[in-house]
Structures are given as structure tokens and as C-alpha cells.
MINU-592490 format. One record per residue (C-alpha): residue number from 1; residue in one letter; y, z, x. Coordinates in steps of 0.05 Angstrom, whole numbers, padded with zeros to 5 digits. Layout:
BEGIN
{NUM, a, {Y, Z, X}} ...
// end
This chain:
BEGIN
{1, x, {00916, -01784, -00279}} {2, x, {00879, -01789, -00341}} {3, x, {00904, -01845, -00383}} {4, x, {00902, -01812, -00456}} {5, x, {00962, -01835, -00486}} {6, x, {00944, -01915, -00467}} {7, x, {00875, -01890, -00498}} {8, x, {00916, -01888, -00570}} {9, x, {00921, -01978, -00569}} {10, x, {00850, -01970, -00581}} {11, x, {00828, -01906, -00603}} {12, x, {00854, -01861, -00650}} {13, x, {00799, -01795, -00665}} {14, x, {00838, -01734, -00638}} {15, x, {00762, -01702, -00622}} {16, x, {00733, -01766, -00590}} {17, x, {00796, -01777, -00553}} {18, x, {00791, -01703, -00514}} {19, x, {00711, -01712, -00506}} {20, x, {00728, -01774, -00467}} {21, x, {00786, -01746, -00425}} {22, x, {00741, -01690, -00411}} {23, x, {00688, -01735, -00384}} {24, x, {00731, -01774, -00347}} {25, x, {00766, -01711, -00314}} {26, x, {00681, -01691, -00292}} {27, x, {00673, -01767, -00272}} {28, x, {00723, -01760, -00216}} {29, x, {00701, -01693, -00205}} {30, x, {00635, -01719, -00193}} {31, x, {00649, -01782, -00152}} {32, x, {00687, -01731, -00102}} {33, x, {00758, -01728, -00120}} {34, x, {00786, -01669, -00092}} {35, x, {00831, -01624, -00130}} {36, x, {00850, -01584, -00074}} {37, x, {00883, -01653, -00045}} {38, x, {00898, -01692, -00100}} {39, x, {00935, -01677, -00171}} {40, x, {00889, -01690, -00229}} {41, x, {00922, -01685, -00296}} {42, x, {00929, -01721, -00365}} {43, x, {00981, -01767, -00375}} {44, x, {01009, -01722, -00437}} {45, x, {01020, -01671, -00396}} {46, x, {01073, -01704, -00370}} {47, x, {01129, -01709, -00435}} {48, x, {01181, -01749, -00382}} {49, x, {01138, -01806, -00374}} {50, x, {01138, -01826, -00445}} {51, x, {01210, -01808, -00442}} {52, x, {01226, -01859, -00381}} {53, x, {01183, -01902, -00425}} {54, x, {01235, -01907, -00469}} {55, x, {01290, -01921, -00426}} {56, x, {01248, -01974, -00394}} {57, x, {01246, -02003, -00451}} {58, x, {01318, -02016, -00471}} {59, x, {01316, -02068, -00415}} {60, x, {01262, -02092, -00426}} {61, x, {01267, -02172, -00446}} {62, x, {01217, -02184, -00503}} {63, x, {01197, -02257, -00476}} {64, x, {01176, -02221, -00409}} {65, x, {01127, -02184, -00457}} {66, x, {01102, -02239, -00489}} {67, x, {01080, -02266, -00429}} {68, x, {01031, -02214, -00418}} {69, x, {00961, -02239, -00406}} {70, x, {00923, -02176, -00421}} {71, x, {00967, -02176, -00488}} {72, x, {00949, -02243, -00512}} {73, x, {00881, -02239, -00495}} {74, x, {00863, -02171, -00530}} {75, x, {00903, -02209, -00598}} {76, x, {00849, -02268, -00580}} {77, x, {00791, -02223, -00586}} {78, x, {00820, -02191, -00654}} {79, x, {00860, -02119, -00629}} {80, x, {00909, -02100, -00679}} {81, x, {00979, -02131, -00652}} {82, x, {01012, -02057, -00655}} {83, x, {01079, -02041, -00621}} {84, x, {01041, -01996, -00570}} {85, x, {00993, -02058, -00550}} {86, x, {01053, -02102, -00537}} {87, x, {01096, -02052, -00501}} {88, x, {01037, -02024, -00460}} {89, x, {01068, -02056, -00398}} {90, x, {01130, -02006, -00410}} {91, x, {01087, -01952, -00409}} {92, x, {01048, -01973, -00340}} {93, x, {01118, -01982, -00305}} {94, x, {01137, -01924, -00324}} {95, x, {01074, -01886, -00299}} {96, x, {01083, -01924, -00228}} {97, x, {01160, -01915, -00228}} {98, x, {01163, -01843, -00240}} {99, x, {01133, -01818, -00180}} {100, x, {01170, -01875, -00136}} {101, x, {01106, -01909, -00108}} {102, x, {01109, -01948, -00054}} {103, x, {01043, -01978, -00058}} {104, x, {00998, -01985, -00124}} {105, x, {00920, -02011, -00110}} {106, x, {00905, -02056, -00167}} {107, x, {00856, -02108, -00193}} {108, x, {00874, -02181, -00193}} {109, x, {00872, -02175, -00269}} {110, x, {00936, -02118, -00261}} {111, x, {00977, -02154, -00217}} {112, x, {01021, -02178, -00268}} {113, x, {01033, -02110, -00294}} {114, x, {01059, -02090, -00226}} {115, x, {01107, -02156, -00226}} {116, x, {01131, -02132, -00301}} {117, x, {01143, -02064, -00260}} {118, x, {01180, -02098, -00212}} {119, x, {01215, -02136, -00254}} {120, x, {01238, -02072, -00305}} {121, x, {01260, -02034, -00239}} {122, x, {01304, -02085, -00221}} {123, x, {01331, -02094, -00281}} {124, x, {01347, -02016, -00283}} {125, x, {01372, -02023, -00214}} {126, x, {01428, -02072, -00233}} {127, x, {01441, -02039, -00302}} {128, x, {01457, -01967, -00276}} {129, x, {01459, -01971, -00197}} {130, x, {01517, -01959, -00156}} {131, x, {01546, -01986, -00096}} {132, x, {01534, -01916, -00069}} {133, x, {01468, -01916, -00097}} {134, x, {01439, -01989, -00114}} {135, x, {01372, -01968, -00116}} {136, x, {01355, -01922, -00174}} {137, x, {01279, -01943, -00176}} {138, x, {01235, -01961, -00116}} {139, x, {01205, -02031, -00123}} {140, x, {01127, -02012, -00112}} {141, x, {01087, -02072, -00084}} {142, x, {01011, -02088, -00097}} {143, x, {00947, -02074, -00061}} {144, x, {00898, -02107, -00079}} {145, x, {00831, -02109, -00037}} {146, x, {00786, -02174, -00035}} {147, x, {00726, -02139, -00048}} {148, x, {00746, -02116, -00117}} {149, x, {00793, -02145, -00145}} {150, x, {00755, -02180, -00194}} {151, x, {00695, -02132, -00222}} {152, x, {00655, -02177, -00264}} {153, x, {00619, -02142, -00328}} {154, x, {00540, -02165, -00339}} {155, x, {00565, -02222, -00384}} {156, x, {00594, -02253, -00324}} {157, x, {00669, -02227, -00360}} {158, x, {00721, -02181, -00327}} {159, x, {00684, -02114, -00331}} {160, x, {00721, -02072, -00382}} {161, x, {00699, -02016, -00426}} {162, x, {00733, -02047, -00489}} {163, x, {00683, -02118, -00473}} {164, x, {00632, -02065, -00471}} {165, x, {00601, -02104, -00416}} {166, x, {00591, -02043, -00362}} {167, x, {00544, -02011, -00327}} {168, x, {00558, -01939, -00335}} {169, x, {00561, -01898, -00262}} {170, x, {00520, -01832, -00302}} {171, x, {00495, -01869, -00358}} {172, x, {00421, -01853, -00371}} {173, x, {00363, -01896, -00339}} {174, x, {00336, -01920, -00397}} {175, x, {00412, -01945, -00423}} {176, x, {00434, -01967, -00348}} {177, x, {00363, -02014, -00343}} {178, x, {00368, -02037, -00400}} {179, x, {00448, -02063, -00378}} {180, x, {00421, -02080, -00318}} {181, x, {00366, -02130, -00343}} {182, x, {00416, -02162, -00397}} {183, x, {00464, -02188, -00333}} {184, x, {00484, -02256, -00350}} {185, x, {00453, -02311, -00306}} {186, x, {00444, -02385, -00297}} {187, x, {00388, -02426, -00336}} {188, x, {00358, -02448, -00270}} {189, x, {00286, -02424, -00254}} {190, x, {00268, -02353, -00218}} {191, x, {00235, -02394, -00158}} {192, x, {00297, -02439, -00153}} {193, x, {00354, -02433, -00100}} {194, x, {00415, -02410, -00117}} {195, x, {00488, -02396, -00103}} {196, x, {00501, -02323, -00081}} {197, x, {00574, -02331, -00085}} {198, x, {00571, -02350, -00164}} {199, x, {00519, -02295, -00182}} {200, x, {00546, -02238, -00227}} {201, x, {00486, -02201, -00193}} {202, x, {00501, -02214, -00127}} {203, x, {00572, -02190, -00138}} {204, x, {00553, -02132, -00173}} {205, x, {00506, -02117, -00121}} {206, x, {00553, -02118, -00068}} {207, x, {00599, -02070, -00090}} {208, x, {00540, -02006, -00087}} {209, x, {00486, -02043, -00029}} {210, x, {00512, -02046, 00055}} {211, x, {00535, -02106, 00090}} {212, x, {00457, -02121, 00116}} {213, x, {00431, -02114, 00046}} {214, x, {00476, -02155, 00006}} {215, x, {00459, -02215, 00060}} {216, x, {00392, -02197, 00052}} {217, x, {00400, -02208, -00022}} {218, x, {00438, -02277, -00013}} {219, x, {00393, -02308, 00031}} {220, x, {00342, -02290, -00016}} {221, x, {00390, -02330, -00074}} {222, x, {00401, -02392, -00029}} {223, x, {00321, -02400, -00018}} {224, x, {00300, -02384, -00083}} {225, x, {00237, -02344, -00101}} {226, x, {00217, -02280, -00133}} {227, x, {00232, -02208, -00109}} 
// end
């Protein structure tokens, strides 16, 4: 799904908002997603999920919220500290628990949203379960795969859109060499050796390049040299 109602902790113009769920909707469209097989929809269009929301939220603890580290850290780099931003965790459990999933691929960054998930479903579980039926909610568990589960942006940072520190998949060349060139690296020399397994390049690099090119490109690091 299209994620237009978590959109609203960060931006608020109606027109810009529907631009950018368009172009998201053509970005999977584009990187093959398709229709025919999956469901691809906008998170509005789907009133009960702001509605379980809700619900979620009356058992909710507040000090499990403010434990949140994507919370704090967007109030560290000066987001307003609006209801919406703090109960944002609400409204992820209740986009994983509505559709009972069993398994939810995440980021390393995201796996505490999915033990806040875990944590609300229990908590519903006990509150209105039955011995007939003890399990209202499933208790979805985490995927998360080595290779990605920390995307670093070119300032060496968690890639995220709101850092503004990506590399856009269809940005233009001009704007995606220009990303490209500003990648955050070390203050040793060009010619120097280096450590592939700290290199925001070399990372980067191995998320698009195959298995013989991205050793290609480390042995190049740990010798050193241009190319």
C-alpha cells in the first residue's frame, strides 16, 4: 500500500501529497509490481484501518511510546512533536494487524515497530480474548534480510527521504551524479587501501552490482588505487 495518511507527520499540501502518491503508485508500477497478483491501493482507502487505529490505541501504554527510537530521533532533528508523530507506531500495528500477517520484511531500523506490534496485539489479546477464542490478533514476526537491513544514505546515515540523503531510483542523471559524487567517505587518500566493509560506497554498490562485481570492487578498496 501507499502510505498517505503516515505522509500527513510530515507533509501537509493536499496537491503535493496526491502528486507523490501518484508517483509512488508508477514507481512500483515501474520496478514490476504486478497488479494482476498483488493489491496496490492507498492506505485511505481503507477507513477501518484508522478505525483499528483507534482501538489500538486505548491499550496502548504511553511509556511504550516513548520509547520509540524513530520518535525521539525525528524530535532530535527538530519535527514538530505532534500527536500523529508520537502515535505513528499505532498506526503501523494497525496496518500489519489488520490483514493478520504472519510475516512482515522489515529493516533493522523497523524492528522495533514490529515488537510495539507485538506488544499492542497482545495486549488486545488479553483485554478482549476468550477462552474460546484467546487469540483475537495474530502475533506477526520479523524478516529481516542481512543484505538490507541497514540501507545507508550518501552521508553514511540511514537512507531516508526525510534526511534527504537518497539516491533517487528515476531521478535524472544530472541530479542522481551529482548524489552519487557527494557520497560521504573517509579522509584517507584515493591511492590508499581501504576497508570495503566500512564504505558507504561499497554498500551502496552492493545492493544494484552481482556477487563477482561487488568483490571486484572490494579487492579494489583493500589495495587501494584509482578506478
Amino acid at each position: 500500500f501507499i502510505a498517505d495518511y503516515h505522509a500527513l507527520t510530515s507533509l501537509r499540501d493536499p496537491i503535493a501529497l496526491r502528486e507523490n502518491s501518484r508517483r509512488v503508485a508508477l514507481d512500483f508500477l515501474a520496478c514490476g509490481l504486478n497488479p494482476e497478483k498483488a493489491a496496490l491501493f492507498l492506505q485511505s482507502d481503507v477507513p477501518q484501518v484508522t478505525e483499528l487505529a483507534w482501538i489500538l490505541s486505548t491499550v496502548t501504554p504511553v511509556s511504550r511510546l516513548e520509547l520509540a527510537h524513530s520518535y525521539k530521533d525525528k524530535i532530535a532533528r527538530g519535527a514538530t512533536a505532534a500527536a500523529g508523530l508520537f502515535t505513528y507506531p499505532v498506526l503501523m500495528a494497525a496496518d500489519i494487524l489488520i490483514y493478520d500477517s504472519d510475516i512482515v520484511p522489515v529493516g533493522k531500523d523497523q524492528k522495533q515497530h514490529l515488537e510495539i506490534t507485538r506488544d499492542i496485539a497482545t495486549r488486545i489479546n488479553e483485554t478482549f480474548g476468550s477462552k474460546r477464542a484467546a487469540q483475537v490478533l495474530k502475533l506477526p514476526e520479523a524478516r529481516i534480510q542481512p543484505q538490507t537491513e541497514v540501507v545507508p544514505g550518501i552521508d553514511g546515515q540511514k537512507m531516508s527521504k526525510s534526511y534527504g540523503n537518497t539516491i533517487d531510483i528515476f531521478g535524472h542523471e544530472k541530479e542522481m551524479r551529482k548524489r552519487v559524487m557527494s557520497i560521504v567517505t573517509d579522509s584517507t587518500a584515493v591511492e590508499a587501501p581501504k576497508n570495503p566493509e566500512t564504505s558507504t560506497i561499497v554498500q551502496l554498490y552492493s545492493l544494484v552490482a552481482s556477487k563477482d562485481e561487488v568483490e571486484e570492487m572490494r579487492e579494489q578498496f583493500r589495495k587501494g588505487g584509482r578506478g
